[in-house]
N, C-alpha and C positions, 0 to 999 in steps of 0.2 A: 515865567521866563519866556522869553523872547526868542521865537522858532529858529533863529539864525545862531541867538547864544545857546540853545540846548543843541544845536546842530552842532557847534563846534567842540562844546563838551563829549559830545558820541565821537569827533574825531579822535578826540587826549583818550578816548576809553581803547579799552580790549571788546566791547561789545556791550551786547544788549541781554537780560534773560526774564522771565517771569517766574522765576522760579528760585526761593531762597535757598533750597536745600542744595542747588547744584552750582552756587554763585561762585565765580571764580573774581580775586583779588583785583579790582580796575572795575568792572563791568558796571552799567546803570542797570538800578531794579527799578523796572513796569510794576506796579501795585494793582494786578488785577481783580476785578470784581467776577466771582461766576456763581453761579446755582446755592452752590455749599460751601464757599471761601472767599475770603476777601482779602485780599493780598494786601492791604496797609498794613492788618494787622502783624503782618511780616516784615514791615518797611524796618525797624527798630531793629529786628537781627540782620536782614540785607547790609545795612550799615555797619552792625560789628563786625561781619564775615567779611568787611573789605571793598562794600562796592564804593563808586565814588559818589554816588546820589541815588534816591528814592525818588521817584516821580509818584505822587501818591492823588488821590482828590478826597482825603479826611483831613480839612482845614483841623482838627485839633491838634494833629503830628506838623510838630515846627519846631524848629532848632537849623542846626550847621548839615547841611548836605541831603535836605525835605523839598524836592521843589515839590508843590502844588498846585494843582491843574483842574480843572473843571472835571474833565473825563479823563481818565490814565490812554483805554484804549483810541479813544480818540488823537491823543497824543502820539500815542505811539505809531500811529497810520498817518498824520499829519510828518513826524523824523522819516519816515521810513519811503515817502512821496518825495521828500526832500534828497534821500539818500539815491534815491534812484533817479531821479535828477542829470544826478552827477555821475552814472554809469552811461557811457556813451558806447555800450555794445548790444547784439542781438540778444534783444529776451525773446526767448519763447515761451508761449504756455498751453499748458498741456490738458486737458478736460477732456470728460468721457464719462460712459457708464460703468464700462468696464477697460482693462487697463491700462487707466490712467500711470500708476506708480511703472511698471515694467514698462512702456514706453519711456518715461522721465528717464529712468536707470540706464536703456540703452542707450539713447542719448546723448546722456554724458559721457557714456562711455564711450561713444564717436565720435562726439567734440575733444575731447580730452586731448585723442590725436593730433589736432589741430592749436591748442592753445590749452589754457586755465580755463576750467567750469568752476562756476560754482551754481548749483540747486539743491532745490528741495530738502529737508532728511527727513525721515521719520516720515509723519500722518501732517505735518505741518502745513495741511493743504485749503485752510482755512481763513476767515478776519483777522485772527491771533495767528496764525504761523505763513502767511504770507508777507504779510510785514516783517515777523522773525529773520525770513527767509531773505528779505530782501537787505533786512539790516549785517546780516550776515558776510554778508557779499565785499571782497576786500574789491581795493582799486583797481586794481591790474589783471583783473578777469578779462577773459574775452569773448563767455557768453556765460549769460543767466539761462538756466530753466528752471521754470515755475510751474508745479502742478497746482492746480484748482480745484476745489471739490464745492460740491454746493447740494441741496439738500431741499432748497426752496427759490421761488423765481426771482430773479433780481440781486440773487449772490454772486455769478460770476462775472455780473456787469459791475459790480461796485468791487473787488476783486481786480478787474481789469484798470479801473479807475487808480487802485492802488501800483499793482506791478507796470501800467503802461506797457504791454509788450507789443516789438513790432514782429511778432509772428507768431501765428496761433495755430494748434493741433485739437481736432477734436476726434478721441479715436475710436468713438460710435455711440449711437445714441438707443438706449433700452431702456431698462424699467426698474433701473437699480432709484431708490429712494423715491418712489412713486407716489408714497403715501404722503411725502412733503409738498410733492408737484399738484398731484390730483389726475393728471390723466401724461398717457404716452405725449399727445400734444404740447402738453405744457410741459415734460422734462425736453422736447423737441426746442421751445421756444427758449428753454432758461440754459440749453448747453452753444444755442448756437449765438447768446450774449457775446460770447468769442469772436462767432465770426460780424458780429455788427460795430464790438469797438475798430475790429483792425479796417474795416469798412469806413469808422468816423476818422479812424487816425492815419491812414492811410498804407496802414499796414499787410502784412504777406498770411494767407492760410496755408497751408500744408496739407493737404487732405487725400481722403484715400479714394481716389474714381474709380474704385471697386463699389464701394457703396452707393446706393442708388438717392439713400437719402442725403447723405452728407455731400454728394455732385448737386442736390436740387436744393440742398442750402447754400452752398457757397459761394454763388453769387451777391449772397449780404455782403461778402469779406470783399468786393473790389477786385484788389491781386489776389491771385490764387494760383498755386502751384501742384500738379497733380502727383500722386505719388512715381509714377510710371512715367514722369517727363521733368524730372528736377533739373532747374539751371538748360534744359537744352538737350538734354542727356537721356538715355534709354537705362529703364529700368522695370527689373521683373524679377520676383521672388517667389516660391512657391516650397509647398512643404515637397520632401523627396520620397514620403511614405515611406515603409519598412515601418515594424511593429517594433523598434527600440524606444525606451523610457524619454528620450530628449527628442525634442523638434532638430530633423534635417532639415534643412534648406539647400534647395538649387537656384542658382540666381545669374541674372546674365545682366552687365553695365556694359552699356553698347555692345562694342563686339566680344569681351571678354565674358568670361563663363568662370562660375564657381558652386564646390558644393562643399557645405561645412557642417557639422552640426552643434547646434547650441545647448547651453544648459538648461532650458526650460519646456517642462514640460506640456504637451497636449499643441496639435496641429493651429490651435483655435491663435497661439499667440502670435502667428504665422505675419498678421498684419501690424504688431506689435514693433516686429523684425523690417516690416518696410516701411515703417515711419521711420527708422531710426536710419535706414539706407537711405532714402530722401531726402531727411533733415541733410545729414553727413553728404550727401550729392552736390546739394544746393549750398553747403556752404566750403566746398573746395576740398573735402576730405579726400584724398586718393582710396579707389575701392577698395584695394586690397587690405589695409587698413581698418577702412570698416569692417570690411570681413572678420579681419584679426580679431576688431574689438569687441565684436557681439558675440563672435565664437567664443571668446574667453570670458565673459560675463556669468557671472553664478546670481541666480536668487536668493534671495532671502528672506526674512519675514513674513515666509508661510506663504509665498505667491509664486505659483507654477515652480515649487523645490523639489527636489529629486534629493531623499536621505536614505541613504542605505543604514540601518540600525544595527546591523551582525545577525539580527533575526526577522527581520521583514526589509521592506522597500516601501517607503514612504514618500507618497505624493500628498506635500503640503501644500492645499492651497487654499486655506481655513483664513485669509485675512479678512475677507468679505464672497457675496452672494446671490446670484439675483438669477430669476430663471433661465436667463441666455446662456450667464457663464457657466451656469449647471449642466446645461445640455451639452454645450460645447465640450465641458470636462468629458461627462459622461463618455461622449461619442469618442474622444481621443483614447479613453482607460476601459472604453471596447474592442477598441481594435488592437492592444498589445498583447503582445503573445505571453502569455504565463498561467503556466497552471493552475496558480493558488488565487485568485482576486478577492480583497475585499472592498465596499466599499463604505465610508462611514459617512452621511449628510447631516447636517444640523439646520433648523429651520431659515429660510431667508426670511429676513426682518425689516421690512419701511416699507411693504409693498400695496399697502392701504385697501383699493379693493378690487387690487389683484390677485392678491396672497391667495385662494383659494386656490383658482384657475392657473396659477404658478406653480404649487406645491404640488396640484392635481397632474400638471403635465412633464414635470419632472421625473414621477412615478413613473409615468407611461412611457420614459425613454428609459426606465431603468430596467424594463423586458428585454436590451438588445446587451446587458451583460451575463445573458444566460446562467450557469449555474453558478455564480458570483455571490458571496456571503454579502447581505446588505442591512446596514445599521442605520438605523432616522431616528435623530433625538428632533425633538421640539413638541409642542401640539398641534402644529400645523403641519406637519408630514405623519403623525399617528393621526391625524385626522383623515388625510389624503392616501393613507397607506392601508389603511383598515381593510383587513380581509387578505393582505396579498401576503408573501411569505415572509416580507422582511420583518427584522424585528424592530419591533419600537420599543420608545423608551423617553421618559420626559425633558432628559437633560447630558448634556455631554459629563459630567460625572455619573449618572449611571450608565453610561455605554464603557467610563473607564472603569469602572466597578466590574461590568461583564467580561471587558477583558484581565482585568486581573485575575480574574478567576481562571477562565479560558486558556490564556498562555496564546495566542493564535504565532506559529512561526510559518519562516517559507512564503508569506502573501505578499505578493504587490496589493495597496490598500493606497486607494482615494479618502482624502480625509476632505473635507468643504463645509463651508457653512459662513453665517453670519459672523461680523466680529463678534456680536455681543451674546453668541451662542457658547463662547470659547471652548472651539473645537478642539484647541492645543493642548486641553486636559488627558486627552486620547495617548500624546504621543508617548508618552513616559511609560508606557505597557504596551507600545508595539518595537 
């Protein structure tokens, strides 16, 4: 089929999914191919459940409502270049080591004020869910935001190539997925892809000129606009300190002043908070506003969460892991005030051959939560940990094993770790 007649087929549809089980009635099913699945062999039930076609590439599946295609995901990046096309509003995209997703979030939560978002959901920050992402995207939006995530060099250029955005955030550059990169250098060279397409395409960076590295990249991007100067404008945020569970902010737009506090925890997301004032500056949002929006913003999915259980205080931030956001956590669930601390680490994982020297320095800031209960599942922190008081253990089910027995009440408890350590086994016994 013909890139203009399946383009118009996606108009007549209710959308797009790769997924049979979640298919809703109208929608076209992607027949993807991955590791341990192959999505034709679903094309047959896609079709009874309702969709209006299969885009599949196993020339044996043929009949009434099979298109066949050379590569499914190819296709689906080819509609999805097309769809965005025809969105004539500000994309922004969002990249980083660490967070990426809670910038996305406040984001739209300060666009919002201003018009219809549509971004990201879920982990959808990939080859497959940035197309998703973008096929998503109804007409009458008036700004996309797209996170990116990449893993190896040459993702977030080919990524860029898909979403076109004319405005790019990168909101810091460390050592998360290191072991795909090979060295700090080269995750350096594959996040600031970003700032090179908006450089070819004549696009805007956002960036933070607090950082020293991301002020001595972003001259790749061309235009560039500083956190602390959006649209013409003065702007400054800072944490307001006090030892309570949420980040305060004080923050001055021009001559006005304000201080609020957010739902997210630990000082470190601090610059999270003025990407999301800047973005919102630059694109006409009235401060106060913003203020409102961020202040009323909650986390979720285990990224800087504040859960009160009836029996502990639970800081989730178990989605992902890498030595920086370790420390930063650490340093912010030292300085709050409470009695009872625990805190529970699960190994950081992609970090190739820094993982030693990562796990190893992690420990070492774990000395500044004084007499703080402290839990390391993985082998790479019983390896980094050996000798010191905490206790180790192989796996985030035996740490849930030790508190089921335990009962631990009354703690504030840091929970963290790699996704694929899943630390969220913990929380059902705190």
């Amino acid at each position: 089929m013909e890139p203009d007649r399946l383009y118009e087929l996606y108009r007549s549809s209710v959308g797009v999914t790769t997924d049979s089980r979640t298919l809703r009635k109208g929608e076209i099913f992607f027949a993807l191919r991955g590791p341990t699945h192959d999505g034709n062999r679903h094309a047959p039930a896609a079709l009874e459940a309702g969709a209006i076609a299969a885009v599949v590439d196993d020339p044996s599946l043929t009949g009434e409502g099979y298109i066949v295609v050379n590569d499914v995901l190819e296709t689906l990046d080819v509609l999805a270049r097309r769809h965005r096309r025809s969105l004539d509003v500000p994309v922004i995209a969002i990249t980083g080591s660490n967070g990426k997703t809670t910038t996305r979030e406040l984001i739209t939560a300060v666009l919002a004020r201003k018009g219809r978002v549509h971004s990201t959901t879920g982990n959808l920050n990939n080859h497959i869910g940035v197309p998703l992402t973008l096929l998503g995207a109804p007409e009458d939006i008036a700004f996309l935001v797209v996170e990116m995530g990449a893993s190896h060099k040459g993702e977030i250029a080919a990524l860029c190539e898909t979403a076109m955005p004319t405005h790019g955030i990168i909101t810091n550059i460390g050592t998360a997925h290191i072991e795909g990169f090979g060295s700090l250098e080269d995750v350096k060279a594959a996040k600031s892809e970003l700032y090179r397409w908006l450089g070819k395409s004549g696009g805007t960076a956002i960036y933070n000129d607090q950082s020293t590295v991301l002020s001595d990249l972003v001259a790749l991007a061309g235009r560039s606009v500083p956190y602390s100067s959006p649209a013409g404008r003065s702007l400054r945020a800072d944490p307001a300190g006090g030892e309570g569970l949420t980040l305060r902010v004080t923050a001055s737009v021009d001559e006005s002043s304000y201080e609020f506090e957010t739902g997210l925890f630990g000082s470190y997301n601090i610059d999270n908070v003025r990407a999301a004032m800047a973005t919102g500056l630059l694109f006409d949002v009235p401060a106060k506003e913003i203020v409102d929006a961020i202040a009323s913003y909650r986390p979720a999915n285990n990224r800087s969460q504040v859960v009160d259980t009836g029996r502990n205080i639970i800081i989730c931030d178990a989605y992902n892991a890498n030595p920086s956001s370790m420390e930063k956590a650490i340093a912010s669930f030292a300085a709050l005030r409470s009695e009872k601390k625990m805190v529970i680490l699960g190994d950081m994982l992609e970090l190739g051959s820094e993982s030693e020297t990562g796990h190893a320095s992690v420990v070492r800031h774990l000395s500044s939560l004084g007499n703080a209960e402290i839990l390391l599942a993985g082998p790479q922190f019983r390896q980094a940990a050996a000798g010191t008081r905490a206790a180790l253990f192989g796996t985030s089910e035996e740490v849930a094993e030790w508190l089921r027995q335990k009962r631990p009440e009354g703690y504030s408890v840091l929970v963290k770790g790699s996704r694929g350590m899943m630390m969220e086994k913990v929380f059902p016994l705190l």
